[in-house]
C-alpha positions in Angstrom: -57.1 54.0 -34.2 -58.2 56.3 -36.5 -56.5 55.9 -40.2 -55.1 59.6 -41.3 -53.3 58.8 -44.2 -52.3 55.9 -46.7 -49.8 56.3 -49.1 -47.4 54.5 -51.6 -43.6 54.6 -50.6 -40.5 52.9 -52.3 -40.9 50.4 -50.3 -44.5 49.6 -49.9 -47.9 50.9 -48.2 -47.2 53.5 -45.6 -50.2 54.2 -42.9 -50.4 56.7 -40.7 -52.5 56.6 -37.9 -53.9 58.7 -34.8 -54.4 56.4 -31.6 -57.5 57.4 -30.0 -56.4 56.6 -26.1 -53.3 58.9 -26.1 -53.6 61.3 -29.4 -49.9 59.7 -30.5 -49.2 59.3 -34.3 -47.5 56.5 -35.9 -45.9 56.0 -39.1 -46.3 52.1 -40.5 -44.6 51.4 -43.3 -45.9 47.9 -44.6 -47.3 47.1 -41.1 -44.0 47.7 -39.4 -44.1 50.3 -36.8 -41.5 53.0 -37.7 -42.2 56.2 -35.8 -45.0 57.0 -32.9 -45.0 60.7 -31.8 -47.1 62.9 -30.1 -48.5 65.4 -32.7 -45.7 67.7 -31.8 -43.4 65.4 -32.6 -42.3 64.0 -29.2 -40.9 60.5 -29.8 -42.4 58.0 -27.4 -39.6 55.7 -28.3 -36.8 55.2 -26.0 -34.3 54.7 -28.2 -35.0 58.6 -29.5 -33.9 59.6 -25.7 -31.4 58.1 -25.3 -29.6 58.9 -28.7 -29.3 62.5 -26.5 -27.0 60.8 -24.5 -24.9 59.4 -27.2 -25.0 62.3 -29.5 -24.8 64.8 -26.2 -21.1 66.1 -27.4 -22.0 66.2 -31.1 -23.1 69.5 -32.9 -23.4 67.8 -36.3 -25.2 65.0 -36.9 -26.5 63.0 -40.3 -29.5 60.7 -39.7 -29.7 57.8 -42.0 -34.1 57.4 -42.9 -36.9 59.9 -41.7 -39.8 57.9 -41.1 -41.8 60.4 -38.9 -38.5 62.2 -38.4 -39.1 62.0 -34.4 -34.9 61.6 -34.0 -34.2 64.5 -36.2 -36.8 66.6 -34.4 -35.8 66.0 -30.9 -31.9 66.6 -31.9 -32.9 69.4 -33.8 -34.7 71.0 -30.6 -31.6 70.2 -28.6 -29.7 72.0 -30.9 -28.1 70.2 -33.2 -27.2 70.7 -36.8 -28.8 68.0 -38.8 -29.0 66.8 -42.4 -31.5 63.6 -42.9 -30.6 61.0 -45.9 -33.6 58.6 -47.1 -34.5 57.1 -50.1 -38.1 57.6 -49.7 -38.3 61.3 -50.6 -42.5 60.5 -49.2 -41.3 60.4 -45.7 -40.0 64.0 -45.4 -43.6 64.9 -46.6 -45.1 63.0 -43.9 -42.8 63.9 -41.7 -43.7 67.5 -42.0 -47.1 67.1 -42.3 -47.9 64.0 -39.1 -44.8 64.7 -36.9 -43.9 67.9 -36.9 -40.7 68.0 -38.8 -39.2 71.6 -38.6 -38.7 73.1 -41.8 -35.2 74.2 -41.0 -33.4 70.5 -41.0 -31.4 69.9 -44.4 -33.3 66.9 -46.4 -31.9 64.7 -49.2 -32.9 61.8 -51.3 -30.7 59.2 -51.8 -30.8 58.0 -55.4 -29.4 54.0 -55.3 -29.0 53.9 -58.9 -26.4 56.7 -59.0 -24.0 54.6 -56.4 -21.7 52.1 -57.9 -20.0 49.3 -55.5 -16.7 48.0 -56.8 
């Protein structure tokens, strides 16, 4: 594996690395593997397919996290309208930048402190 990028996130380290064997990307955020695309942004998870299915009838849809941003990228190539929610305002820069993120997909930051619970 060949380290592209380390950076600092909200919630800890965040590594992204190129596998040598297959040319797939993955986003670790501290050591947990979050997203692993090709560098297209193909999701090799299955769980990213088979949210087609589930979302198949849906034309809007709000994703909770980026990570790489392989859900929001494959739902965004099907067609869907998308807005993408994080906290980490880093991961829609990596997201871009590693995975392929298309530029077209509403982003926001979630600010915690501005949320009250009663």
């Amino acid at each position: 594996m060949k380290l592209l990028g380390r950076y600092q996130g909200k919630n800890g380290q965040i590594d992204i690395v190129e596998c040598s064997w297959d040319g797939t990307r993955v986003y670790f955020e501290e050591g947990v593997r979050q997203s692993q695309a090709t560098p297209d942004g193909e999701s090799v998870f299955t769980y990213v397919k088979l949210m087609d299915e589930l979302l198949s009838r849906s034309e809007q849809v709000l994703v909770l996290g980026c990570g790489g941003g392989n859900l929001a990228t494959r739902l965004w190539r099907l067609g869907k309208r998308l807005t993408i929610v994080d906290i980490n305002p880093i991961s829609f820069v990596l997201a871009h930048r590693y995975f392929d993120l298309p530029d077209e997909i509403a982003m926001h930051r979630l600010r915690l402190s501005k949320i009250r619970v009663r």
